[in-house]
N, C-alpha and C positions, 0 to 999 in steps of 0.2 A: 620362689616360695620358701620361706625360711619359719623354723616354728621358733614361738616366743611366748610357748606356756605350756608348763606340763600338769594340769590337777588330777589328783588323785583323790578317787569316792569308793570308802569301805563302805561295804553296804551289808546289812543282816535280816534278813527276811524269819520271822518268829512263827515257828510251826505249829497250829493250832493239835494236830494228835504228834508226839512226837513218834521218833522209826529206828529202829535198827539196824544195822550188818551183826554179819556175827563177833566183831571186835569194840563196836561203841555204839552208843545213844546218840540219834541228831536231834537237839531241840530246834533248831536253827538251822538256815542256809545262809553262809555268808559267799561276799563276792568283794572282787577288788575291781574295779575300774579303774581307767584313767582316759581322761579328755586331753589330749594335743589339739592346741590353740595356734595357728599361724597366723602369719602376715596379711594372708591375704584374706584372711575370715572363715579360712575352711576348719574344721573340727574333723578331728577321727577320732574313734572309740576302739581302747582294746580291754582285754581281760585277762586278768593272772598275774606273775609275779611283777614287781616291781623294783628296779634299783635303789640305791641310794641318792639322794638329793646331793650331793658332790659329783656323785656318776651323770645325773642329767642335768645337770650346768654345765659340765666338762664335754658332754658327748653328746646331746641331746637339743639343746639352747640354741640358737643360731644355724642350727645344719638345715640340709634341702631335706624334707623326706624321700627322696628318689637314690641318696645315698643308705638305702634303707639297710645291706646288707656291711658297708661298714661302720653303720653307728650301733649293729645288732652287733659286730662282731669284738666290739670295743666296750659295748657292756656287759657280753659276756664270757668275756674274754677267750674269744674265738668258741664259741659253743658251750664250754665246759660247765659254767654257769648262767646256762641259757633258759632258765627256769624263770631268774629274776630281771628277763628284759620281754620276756614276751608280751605283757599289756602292751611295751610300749611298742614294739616290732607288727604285732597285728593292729596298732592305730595307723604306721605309719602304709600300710596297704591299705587301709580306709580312705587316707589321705589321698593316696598316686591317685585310686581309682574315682574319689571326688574329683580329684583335679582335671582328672581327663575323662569325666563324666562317663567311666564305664566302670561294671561291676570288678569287683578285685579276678573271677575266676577269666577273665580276658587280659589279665597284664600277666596271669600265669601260666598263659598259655592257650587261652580258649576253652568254653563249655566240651565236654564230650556225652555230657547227659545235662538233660535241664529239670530233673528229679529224681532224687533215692529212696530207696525202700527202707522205713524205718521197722525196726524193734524197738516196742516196749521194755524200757528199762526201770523196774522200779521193786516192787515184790518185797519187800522189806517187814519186817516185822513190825506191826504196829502197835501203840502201848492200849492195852483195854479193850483190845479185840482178840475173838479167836484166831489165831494164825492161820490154821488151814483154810477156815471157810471163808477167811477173809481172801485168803491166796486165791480160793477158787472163783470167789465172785468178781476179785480186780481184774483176774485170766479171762473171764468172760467178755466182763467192760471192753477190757483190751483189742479182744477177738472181733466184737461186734463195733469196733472202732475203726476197723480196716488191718490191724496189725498182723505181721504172717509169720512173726518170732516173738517171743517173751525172754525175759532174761532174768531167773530167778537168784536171790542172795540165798548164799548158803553158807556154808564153813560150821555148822552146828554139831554136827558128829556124824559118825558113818550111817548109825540109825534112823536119826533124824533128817537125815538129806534128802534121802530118797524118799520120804512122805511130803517134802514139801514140793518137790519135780510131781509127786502124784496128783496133789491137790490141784497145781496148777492146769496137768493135764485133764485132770477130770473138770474143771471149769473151763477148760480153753478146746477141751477135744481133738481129736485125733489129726486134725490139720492142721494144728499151728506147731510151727517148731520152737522149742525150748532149749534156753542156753543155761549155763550153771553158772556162777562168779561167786569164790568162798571169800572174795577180798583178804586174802592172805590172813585167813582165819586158822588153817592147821602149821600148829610147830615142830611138827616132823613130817620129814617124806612118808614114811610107812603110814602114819594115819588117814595121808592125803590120797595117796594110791589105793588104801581100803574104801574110802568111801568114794572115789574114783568107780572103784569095781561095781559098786555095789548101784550106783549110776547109770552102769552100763547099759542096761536092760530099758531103761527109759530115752536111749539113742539122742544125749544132748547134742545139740550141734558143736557146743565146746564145753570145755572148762577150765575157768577163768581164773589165775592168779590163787591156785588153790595153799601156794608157800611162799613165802616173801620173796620180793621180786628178785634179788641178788644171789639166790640159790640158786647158780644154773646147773650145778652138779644133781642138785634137786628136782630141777625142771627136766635135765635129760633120764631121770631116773622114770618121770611119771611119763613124756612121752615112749619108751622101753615099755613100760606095763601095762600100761592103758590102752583100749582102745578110740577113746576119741581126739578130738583137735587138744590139743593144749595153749593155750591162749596167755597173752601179759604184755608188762611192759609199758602201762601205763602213764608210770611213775620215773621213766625215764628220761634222761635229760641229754640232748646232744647226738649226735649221729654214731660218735665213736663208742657210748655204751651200749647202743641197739646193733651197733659190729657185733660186741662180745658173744649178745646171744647168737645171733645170725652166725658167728663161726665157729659155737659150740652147738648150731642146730638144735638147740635147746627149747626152742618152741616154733607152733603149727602158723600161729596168726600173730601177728604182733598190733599194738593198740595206742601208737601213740596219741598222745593228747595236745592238742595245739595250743593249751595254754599253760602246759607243763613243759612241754620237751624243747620247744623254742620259738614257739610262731609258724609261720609259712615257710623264713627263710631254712629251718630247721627240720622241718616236717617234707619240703620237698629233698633234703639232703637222703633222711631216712627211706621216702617213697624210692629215690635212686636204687639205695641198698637193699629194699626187699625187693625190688623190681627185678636188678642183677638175679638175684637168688632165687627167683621165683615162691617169695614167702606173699601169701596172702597178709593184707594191711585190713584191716577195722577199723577207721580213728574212734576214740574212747572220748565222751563229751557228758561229763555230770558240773553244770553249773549254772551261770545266766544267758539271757540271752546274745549277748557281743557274743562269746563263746561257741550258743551254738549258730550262728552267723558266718563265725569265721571258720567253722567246720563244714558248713555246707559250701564254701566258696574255695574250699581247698580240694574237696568232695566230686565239686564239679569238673574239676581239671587231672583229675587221678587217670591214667590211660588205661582203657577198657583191655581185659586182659578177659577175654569171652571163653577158655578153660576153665578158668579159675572160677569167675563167677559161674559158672554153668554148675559147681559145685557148691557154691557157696556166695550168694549176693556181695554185694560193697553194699553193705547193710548202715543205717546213719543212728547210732543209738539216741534213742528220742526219752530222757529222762520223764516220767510220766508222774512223780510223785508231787506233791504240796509243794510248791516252790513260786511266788508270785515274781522273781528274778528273773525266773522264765519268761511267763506268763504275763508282767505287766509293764516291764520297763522299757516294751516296745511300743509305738504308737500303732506300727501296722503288725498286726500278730502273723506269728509261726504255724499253719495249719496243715495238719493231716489232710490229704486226700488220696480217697481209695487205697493207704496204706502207704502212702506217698509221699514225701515230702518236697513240695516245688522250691528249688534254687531262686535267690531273689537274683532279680534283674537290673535292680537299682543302683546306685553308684556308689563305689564304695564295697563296703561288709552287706548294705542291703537294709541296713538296724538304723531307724528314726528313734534315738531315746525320748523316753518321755519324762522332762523334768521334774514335773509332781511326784511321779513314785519315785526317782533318785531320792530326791529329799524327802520323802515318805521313811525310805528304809534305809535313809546313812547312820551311820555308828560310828563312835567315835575309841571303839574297843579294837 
């Protein structure tokens, strides 16, 4: 099997209310795709960064996919810039597992669970709505959905933070658990750690990237004062920057993303390092559907660590906002059950695209 085509589909999905964090406006959800075309007819789909078209002639063109970790390691150039190969790294795991007709989480080792507990991830500020009673009625939806975590945006001010952990609460009631994520909304440690405190009292389960990710002198400053998880690392790329934190113990849970930090081959490097250290993993997934396909198949193969979880689930963030990326570009849909998310069985990532909506929401921006 040798590939003999690489397309790439920008896609922008247009938000009928648009939402915010506390640093920007989303009118839109965009997504990058790319379809690997082989010899022998098999197709794989992955999601996230992309090389240069000299990079996938040179490195990409004519290879086996089963050489999967040295044409990852030659685009990005040994990890370092493993941002801009991951579409094509998590096609070529679509691909093995088409090939030999099993799901990608059996070439990685085998299922150890055949369904994760999701959190609602969404709580954004919406434009022309109340925020609180909006927060409280999504918290509801949520709750009456099966969900048994919510994961609130914040980064707003020390004031304003804890009214919105309120609302939620007071919509979602005294059993669901609430996480906090400022998306690196405060510019100083001192603010972060005030409204940290001021948090405290509503017992999130974490909170999330309250100062930009590269502040670890920052981040060891707020796990010191704080009482809860401090959480991040989203936004990272390669094994050797999620060392940095891991050996300045800079944070509680770490959250890579498998279409930011490198794919599979990149994401079990890190699983390695927080495993050694005993740091609780999260993977962090706000996109389309490849994406979160190829989080639930990395998901399944993560080794049960029945401590850890007994504290804190391997929870699968289930992005729950306006987004048809998610929601339509699969033929067979992603569904909740009992709070649940079932792992696909299928071969491959598990994801049948469905071509109507690609060319529905390509863009040529």
């Amino acid at each position: 099997m040798k590939i003999t085509e690489v397309i790439t589909h920008k896609l922008s999905f247009p938000l009928q209310r648009p939402y915010r964090n506390s640093r920007f406006w989303m009118r839109a959800r965009p997504a990058t795709l790319v379809e690997v075309r082989t010899d022998n007819e098999l197709v794989g789909w992955g999601e996230g960064g992309v090389p240069s078209e000299e990079a996938i002639d040179h490195h990409v063109i004519g290879a086996n996919p089963f050489n999967y970790e040295l044409i990852y390691d030659a685009l990005s150039d040994n990890g370092r810039e493993g941002n801009t190969a991951c579409a094509i790294e998590i096609a070529l795991w679509d691909l093995m597992g088409k090939a030999l007709d099993k799901p990608v989480y059996q070439l990685l080792g085998g299922a150890r669970r055949k369904r994760v507990p999701a959190y609602a991830s969404g709580f954004f500020q919406r434009e022309g709505l109340d925020h609180f009673q909006d927060l409280a009625e999504e918290a509801r939806r949520c709750r009456d959905l099966g969900f048994g975590a919510l994961k609130a945006r914040i980064g707003f001010g020390p004031d304003y933070d804890p009214q919105i952990l309120g609302a939620m609460r007071n919509g979602a009631g005294e059993d669901v658990g609430l996480a906090a994520d400022a998306n690196q909304g405060y510019d100083d440690v001192d603010t972060a750690i005030e409204a940290g405190k001021r948090l405290a009292d509503l017992d999130p389960l974490w909170y999330e990237e309250p100062i930009h990710r590269d502040d670890l002198d920052g981040y060891c400053r707020l796990r010191e004062a704080l009482p809860m998880r401090i959480s991040g690392a989203e936004g990272r790329v390669g094994v050797r920057s999620f060392q940095a934190v891991v050996e300045r113990q800079a944070m509680d849970i770490l959250q890579p993303d498998i279409s930011i930090a490198g794919g599979f081959t990149e994401c079990r490097r890190v699983w390695s390092l927080a495993w050694a250290n005993r740091i609780p993993i999260l993977p962090h997934y706000f996109g389309a559907v490849v994406r979160l396909a190829a989080t639930l198949q990395w998901m399944a193969a993560i080794p049960v660590d029945e401590e850890a979880e007994e504290k804190l689930p391997l929870y699968l963030e289930l992005d729950v906002m306006e987004n048809g990326l998610r929601t339509e570009l699969s033929r067979i849909p992603f569904e909740l059950e009992d709070g649940m998310m079932p792992i696909p069985d299928r071969p491959g990532l598990g994801v049948e695209i469905d071509e109507a909506a690609l060319q529905k929401y390509a863009t040529t921006d």
